[in-house]
C-alpha positions in Angstrom: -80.1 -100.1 -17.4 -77.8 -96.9 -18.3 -79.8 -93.5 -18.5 -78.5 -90.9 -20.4 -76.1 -89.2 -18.1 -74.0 -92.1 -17.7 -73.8 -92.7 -21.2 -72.7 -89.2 -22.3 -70.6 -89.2 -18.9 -68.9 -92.7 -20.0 -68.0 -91.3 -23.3 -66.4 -88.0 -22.5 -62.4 -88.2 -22.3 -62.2 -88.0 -18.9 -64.0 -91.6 -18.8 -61.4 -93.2 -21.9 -58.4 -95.3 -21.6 -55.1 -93.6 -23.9 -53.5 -96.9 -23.5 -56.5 -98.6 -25.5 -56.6 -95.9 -28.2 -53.3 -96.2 -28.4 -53.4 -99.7 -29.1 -56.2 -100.0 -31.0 -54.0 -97.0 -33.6 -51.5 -99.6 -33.6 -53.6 -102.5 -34.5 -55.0 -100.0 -37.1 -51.9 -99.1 -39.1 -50.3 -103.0 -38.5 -53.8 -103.8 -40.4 -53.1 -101.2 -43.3 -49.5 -103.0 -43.8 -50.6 -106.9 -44.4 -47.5 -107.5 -45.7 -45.9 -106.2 -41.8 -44.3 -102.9 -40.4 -41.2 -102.4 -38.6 -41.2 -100.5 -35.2 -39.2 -97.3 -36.5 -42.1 -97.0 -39.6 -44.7 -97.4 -36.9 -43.3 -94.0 -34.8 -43.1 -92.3 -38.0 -46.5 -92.8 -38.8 -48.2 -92.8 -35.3 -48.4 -90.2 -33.0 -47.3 -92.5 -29.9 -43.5 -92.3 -28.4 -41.4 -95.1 -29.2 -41.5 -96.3 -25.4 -45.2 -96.7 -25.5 -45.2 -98.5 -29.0 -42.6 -101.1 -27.5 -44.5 -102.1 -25.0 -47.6 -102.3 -26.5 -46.2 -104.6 -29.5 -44.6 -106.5 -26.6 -48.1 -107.4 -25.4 -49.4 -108.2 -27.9 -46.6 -110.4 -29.4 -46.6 -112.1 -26.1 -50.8 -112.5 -26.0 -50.5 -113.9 -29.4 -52.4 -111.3 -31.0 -48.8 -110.1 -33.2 -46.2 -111.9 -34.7 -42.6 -110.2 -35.5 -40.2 -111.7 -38.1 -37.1 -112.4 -36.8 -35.2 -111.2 -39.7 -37.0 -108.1 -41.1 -38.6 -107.0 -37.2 -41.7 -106.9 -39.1 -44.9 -106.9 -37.2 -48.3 -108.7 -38.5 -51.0 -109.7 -37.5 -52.0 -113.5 -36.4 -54.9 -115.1 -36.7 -55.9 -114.6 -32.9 -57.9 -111.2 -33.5 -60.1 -112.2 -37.1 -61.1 -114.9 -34.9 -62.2 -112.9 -32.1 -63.8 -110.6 -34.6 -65.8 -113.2 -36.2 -67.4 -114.8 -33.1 -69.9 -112.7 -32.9 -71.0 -112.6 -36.4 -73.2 -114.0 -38.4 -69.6 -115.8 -39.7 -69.7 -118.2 -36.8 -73.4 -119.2 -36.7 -72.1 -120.0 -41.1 -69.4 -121.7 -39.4 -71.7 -124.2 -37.3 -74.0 -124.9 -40.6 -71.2 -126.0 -42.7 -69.5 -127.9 -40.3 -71.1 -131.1 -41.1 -71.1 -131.0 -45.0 -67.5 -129.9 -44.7 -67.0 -133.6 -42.4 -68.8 -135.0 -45.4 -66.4 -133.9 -47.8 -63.6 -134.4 -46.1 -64.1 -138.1 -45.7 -65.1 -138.4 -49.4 -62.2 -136.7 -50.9 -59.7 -137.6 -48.7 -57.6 -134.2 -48.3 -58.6 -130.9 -46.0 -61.7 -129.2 -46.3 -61.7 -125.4 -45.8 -64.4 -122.6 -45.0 -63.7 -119.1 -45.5 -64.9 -115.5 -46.7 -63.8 -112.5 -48.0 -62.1 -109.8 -45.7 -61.7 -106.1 -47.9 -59.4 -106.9 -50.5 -58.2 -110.2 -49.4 -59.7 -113.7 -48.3 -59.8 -115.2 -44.6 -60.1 -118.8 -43.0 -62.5 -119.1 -41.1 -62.6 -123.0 -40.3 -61.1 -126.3 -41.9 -60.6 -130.1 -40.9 -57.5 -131.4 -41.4 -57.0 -134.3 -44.5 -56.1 -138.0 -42.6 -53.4 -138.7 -44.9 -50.0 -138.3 -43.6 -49.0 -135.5 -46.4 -51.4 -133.0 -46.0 -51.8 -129.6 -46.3 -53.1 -127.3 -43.1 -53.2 -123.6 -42.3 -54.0 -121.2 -39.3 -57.4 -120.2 -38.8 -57.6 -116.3 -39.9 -54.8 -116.6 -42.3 -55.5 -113.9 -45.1 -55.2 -114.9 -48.7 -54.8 -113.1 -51.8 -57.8 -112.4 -54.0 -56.4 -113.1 -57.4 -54.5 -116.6 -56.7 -56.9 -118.5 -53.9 -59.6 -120.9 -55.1 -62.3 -119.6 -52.8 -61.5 -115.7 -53.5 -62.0 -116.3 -57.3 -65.7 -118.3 -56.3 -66.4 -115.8 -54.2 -65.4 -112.9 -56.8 -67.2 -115.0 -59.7 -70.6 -115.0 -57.8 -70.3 -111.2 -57.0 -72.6 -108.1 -58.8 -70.6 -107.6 -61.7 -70.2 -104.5 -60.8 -69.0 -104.8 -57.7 -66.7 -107.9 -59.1 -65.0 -105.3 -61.0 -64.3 -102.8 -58.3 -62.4 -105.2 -56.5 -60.3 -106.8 -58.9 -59.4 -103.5 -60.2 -58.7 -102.4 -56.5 -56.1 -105.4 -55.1 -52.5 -105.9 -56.4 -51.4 -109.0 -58.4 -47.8 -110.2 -56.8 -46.3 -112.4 -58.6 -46.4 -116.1 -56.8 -45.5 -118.6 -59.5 -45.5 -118.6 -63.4 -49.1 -119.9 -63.3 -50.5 -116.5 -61.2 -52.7 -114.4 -63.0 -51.1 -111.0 -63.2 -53.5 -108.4 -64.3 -57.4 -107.2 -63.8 -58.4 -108.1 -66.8 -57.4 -111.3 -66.7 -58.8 -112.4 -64.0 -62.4 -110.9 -64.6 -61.7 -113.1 -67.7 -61.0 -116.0 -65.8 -63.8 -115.3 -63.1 -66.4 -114.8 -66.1 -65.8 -119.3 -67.0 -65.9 -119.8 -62.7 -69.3 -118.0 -63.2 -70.3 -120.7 -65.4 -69.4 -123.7 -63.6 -69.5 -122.7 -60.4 -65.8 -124.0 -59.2 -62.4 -122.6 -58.8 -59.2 -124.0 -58.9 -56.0 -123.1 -57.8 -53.3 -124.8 -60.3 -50.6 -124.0 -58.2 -50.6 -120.3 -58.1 -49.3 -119.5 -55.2 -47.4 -122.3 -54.3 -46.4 -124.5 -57.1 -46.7 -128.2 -55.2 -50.2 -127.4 -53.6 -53.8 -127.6 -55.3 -56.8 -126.5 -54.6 -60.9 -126.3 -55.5 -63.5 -124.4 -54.7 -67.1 -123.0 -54.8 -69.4 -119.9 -53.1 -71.7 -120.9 -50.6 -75.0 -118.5 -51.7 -77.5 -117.1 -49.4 -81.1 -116.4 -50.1 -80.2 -113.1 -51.8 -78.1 -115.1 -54.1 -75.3 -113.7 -52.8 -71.9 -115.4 -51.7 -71.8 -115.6 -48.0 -68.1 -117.6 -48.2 -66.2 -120.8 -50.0 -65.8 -124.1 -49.4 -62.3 -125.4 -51.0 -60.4 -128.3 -50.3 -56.2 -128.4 -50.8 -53.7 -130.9 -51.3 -50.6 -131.7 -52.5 -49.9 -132.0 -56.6 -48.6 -135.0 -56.1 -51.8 -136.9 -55.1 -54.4 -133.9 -56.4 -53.1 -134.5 -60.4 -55.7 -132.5 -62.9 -57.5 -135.6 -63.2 -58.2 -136.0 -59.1 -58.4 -132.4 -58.4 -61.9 -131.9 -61.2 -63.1 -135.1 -59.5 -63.0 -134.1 -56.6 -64.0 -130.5 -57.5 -67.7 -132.0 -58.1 -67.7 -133.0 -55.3 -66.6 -129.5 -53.7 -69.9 -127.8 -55.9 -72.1 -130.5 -54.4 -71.5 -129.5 -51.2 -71.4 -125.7 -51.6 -74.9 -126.2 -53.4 -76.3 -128.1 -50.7 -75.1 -125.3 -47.8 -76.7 -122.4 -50.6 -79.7 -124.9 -50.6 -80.0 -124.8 -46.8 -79.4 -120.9 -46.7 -82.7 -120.4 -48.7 -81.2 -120.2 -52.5 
C-alpha cells in the first residue's frame, strides 16, 4: 500500500516520462482531427520537434494504434485504442449481456448484427457478428460513425433528454454522404422526434447508397440509452420491404436487453 510520500513523490516531474506526455499530446490533437492530420500541422500545433513527432507516429503506426493515408500522409486513429479504452468500462460488461441476443438476431435475420454507443459527437462499434451470407457487410471494431446518418446514433439521439438531444445535433456537422443524408439540425430533431415513437432507426442509404441498416437504444434502468443494436446489409437483399421486417425484429431484441438492464 502507497503512503503519502510516495504518492506526492511519484507525481512530481522528476518521477514523469516526457516521452509519454508527449505522446499522449499527440494522441490528443490526432483525436480533435477525426477526419486525420498531416505531420507538418501536427508541429505547428504541438510543442514537440519534428524528430520526436516522427518517431512517435512511427510507433504507433507500427503498434497499430495509427493509421496514415498513403496519399494525403494523414494520420487517424484505428480502432486499437477505443477498444482498449472500453475494456474496462461498464461498455464491456454491456458487451457480454448483449452478446447472446445479438447471436439470436443474427441467425433470425440473416445479415450482421452490431453493438455500439455514442462517443462525443460521433458513434463507436463496440461489437458485431458477422452475417453468413457470402455478401455481407463488416466493419472494424471502434470504427466511429457520424451522428446524423448512422441507424444506431439517430436511436440513440431519439431516446436522449430532449434537451440534451438538441445540444448535440446542434453541436456536430452534417457532411454530405449521399442525396438521402439529412443535412441540417432541424431536420434531424424532426426526424428523431418519429424514431421516438417507434423506437427504430433506419439508415436508407445515407451514407453509402448500396448498404442498409436498422436500429434501436438499448435502455437502462434510468431509462436512459446505454447503446444500439443495428443490423446492416446490402440494398440488394435488405429492400424496404425486408429491412422494416427485420427492423421488428431489431426492437424486439433491444427491448429484451432494456428489459434485462431493469427498464
Amino acid at each position: 500500500m502507497k503512503n503519502k510520500e510516495t504518492e506526492t513523490r511519484e507525481t512530481q516531474p522528476n518521477y514523469l516520462s516526457p516521452a509519454v506526455s508527449r505522446a499522449l499530446e499527440i494522441l490528443r490533437l490526432i483525436a480533435a482531427n477525426p477526419g486525420g492530420i498531416t505531420l507538418a500541422r501536427l508541429c505547428r500545433e504541438s510543442k514537440i520537434t519534428k524528430n520526436s513527432i516522427f518517431r512517435i507516429l512511427n510507433t504507433l503506426v507500427a503498434e497499430g494504434a495509427l493509421q496514415r493515408d498513403p496519399a494525403s500522409q494523414q494520420f487517424t486513429m484505428t480502432g486499437q485504442l477505443l477498444g482498449l479504452a472500453y475494456r474496462g468500462t461498464g461498455a464491456d460488461v454491456l458487451s457480454q449481456i448483449v452478446m447472446e441476443p445479438m447471436r439470436q438476431l443474427r441467425d433470425r435475420t440473416g445479415e450482421t448484427v452490431l453493438f455500439g454507443k455514442l462517443l462525443g459527437t460521433r458513434g463507436v462499434v463496440l461489437d458485431q457478428l458477422p452475417s453468413s451470407n457470402a455478401i455481407k457487410v463488416q466493419v472494424e471494431i471502434g470504427i466511429t460513425f457520424p451522428l446524423h446518418s448512422a441507424a444506431p446514433a439517430k436511436a440513440i439521439l431519439a431516446r436522449l433528454p430532449s434537451a440534451e438531444r438538441i445540444k448535440i445535433c446542434q453541436s456536430i456537422d452534417y457532411p454530405t454522404f449521399t442525396e438521402r443524408t439529412v443535412s441540417s439540425a432541424k431536420a434531424l430533431l424532426s426526424e428523431l422526434e418519429e424514431i421516438e415513437k417507434t423506437q427504430i432507426a433506419y439508415d436508407w442509404g445515407e451514407e453509402a447508397t448500396d448498404i442498409r441498416c436498422a436500429g434501436s437504444a438499448i435502455i437502462d434502468h434510468r431509462s436512459l440509452p446505454v447503446g444500439a443494436i443495428w443490423i446492416t446489409g446490402p440494398a440488394s437483399r435488405l429492400n424496404n420491404a425486408r429491412l422494416k421486417e427485420c427492423a421488428k425484429e431489431v426492437l424486439n431484441t433491444a427491448s429484451c436487453v432494456s428489459r434485462h438492464l431493469g427498464n
